[in-house]
C-alpha positions as CSV (number, residue, x, y, z in Angstrom):
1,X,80.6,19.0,67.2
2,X,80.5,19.8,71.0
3,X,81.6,23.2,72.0
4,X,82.6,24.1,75.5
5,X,82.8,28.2,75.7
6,X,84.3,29.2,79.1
7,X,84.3,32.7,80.2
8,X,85.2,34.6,83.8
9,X,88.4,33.4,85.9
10,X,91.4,35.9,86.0
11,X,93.4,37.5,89.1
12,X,91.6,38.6,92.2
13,X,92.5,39.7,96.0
14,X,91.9,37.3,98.9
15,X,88.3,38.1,99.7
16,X,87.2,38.9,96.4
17,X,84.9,37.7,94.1
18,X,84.8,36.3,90.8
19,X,82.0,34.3,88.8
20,X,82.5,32.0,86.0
21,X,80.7,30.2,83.2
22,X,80.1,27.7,80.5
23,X,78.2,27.0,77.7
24,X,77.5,24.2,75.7
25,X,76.4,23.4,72.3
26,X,76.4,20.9,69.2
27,X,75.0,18.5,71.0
28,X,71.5,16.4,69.5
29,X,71.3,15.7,73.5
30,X,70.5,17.2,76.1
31,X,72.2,17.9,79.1
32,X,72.3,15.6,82.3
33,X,74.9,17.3,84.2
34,X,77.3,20.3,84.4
35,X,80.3,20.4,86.5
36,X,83.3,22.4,87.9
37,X,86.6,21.1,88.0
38,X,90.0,22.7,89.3
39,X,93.3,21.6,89.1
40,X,96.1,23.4,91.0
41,X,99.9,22.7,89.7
42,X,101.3,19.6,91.4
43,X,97.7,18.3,91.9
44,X,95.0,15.9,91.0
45,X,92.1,17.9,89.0
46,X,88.6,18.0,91.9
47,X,85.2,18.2,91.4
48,X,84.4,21.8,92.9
49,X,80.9,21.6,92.1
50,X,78.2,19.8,89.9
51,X,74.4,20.5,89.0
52,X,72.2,17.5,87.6
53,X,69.3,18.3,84.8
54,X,66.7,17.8,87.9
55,X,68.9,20.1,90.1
56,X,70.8,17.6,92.5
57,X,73.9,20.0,93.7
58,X,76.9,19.2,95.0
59,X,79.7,21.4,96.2
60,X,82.8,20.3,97.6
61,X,83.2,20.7,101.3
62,X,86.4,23.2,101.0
63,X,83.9,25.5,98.9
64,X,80.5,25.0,101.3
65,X,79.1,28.4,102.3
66,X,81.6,30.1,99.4
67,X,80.8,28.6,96.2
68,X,77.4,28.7,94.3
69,X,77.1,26.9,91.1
70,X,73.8,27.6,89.0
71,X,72.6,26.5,85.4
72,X,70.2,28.4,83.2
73,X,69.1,25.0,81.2
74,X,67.3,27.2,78.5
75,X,70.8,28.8,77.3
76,X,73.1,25.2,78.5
77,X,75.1,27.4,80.3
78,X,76.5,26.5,83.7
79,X,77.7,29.4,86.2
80,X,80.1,29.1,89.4
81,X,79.9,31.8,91.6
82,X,82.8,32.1,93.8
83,X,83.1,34.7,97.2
84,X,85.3,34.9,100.0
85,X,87.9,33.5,97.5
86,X,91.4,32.1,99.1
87,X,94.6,31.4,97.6
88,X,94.2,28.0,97.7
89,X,91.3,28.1,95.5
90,X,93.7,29.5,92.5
91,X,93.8,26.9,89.9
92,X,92.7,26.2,86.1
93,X,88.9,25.9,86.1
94,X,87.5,23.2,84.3
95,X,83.9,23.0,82.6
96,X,82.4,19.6,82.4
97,X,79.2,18.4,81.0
98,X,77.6,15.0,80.8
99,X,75.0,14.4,78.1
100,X,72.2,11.9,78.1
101,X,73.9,9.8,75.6
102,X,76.9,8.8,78.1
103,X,79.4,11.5,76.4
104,X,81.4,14.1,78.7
105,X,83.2,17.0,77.3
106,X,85.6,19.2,78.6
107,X,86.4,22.7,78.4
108,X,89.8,24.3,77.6
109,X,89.9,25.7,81.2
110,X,90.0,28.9,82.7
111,X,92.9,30.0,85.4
112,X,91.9,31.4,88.6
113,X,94.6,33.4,90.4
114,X,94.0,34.6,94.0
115,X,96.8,36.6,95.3
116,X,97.3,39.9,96.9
């Protein structure tokens, strides 16, 4: 059975910093892609930011310049870095993850509060 484990989020000040991450397992797959999506009450969940198996990166343009996403491929973990963090970019954090057999998973979501 595919398990999503999310860690990091939680409240931070305008400016600040936070990281989090997400690792997968019980999967006979690997991995093709590993994603960050958001979803802030009232609104559609976004892609924030996605990382292919042969490192393709994307990052949504409201996080450019702020938001790094990484992926250690040996541990199937997936990490989103996020500076220079605003209130707008409080939501629930969710993992995603695309294996080579067509599948996606979800995680359970992390919230990410930004407020002073």
């Amino acid at each position: 059975q595919v398990q999503l484990v999310e860690s990091g989020g939680g409240l931070v000040q305008p400016g600040g910093s936070l990281r989090v991450s997400c690792a997968a397992s019980g999967s006979k797959f690997s991995i093709y892609a590993m994603g960050w999506y958001r979803q802030a009450p009232g609104k559609a969940r976004e892609l924030v930011a996605r990382i292919t198996n042969d490192s393709k990166i994307f990052h949504t343009d409201s996080v450019k310049g702020r938001f790094t996403i990484s992926r250690d491929n040996a541990r199937n973990t997936v990490h989103l870095q996020m500076n220079s963090l605003k209130p707008e970019d409080s939501a629930v954090y969710y993992c995603n993850v695309l294996f080579s057999d067509g599948n996606g998973y979800w995680g359970t979501g992390t919230q990410v509060t930004v407020s002073s």
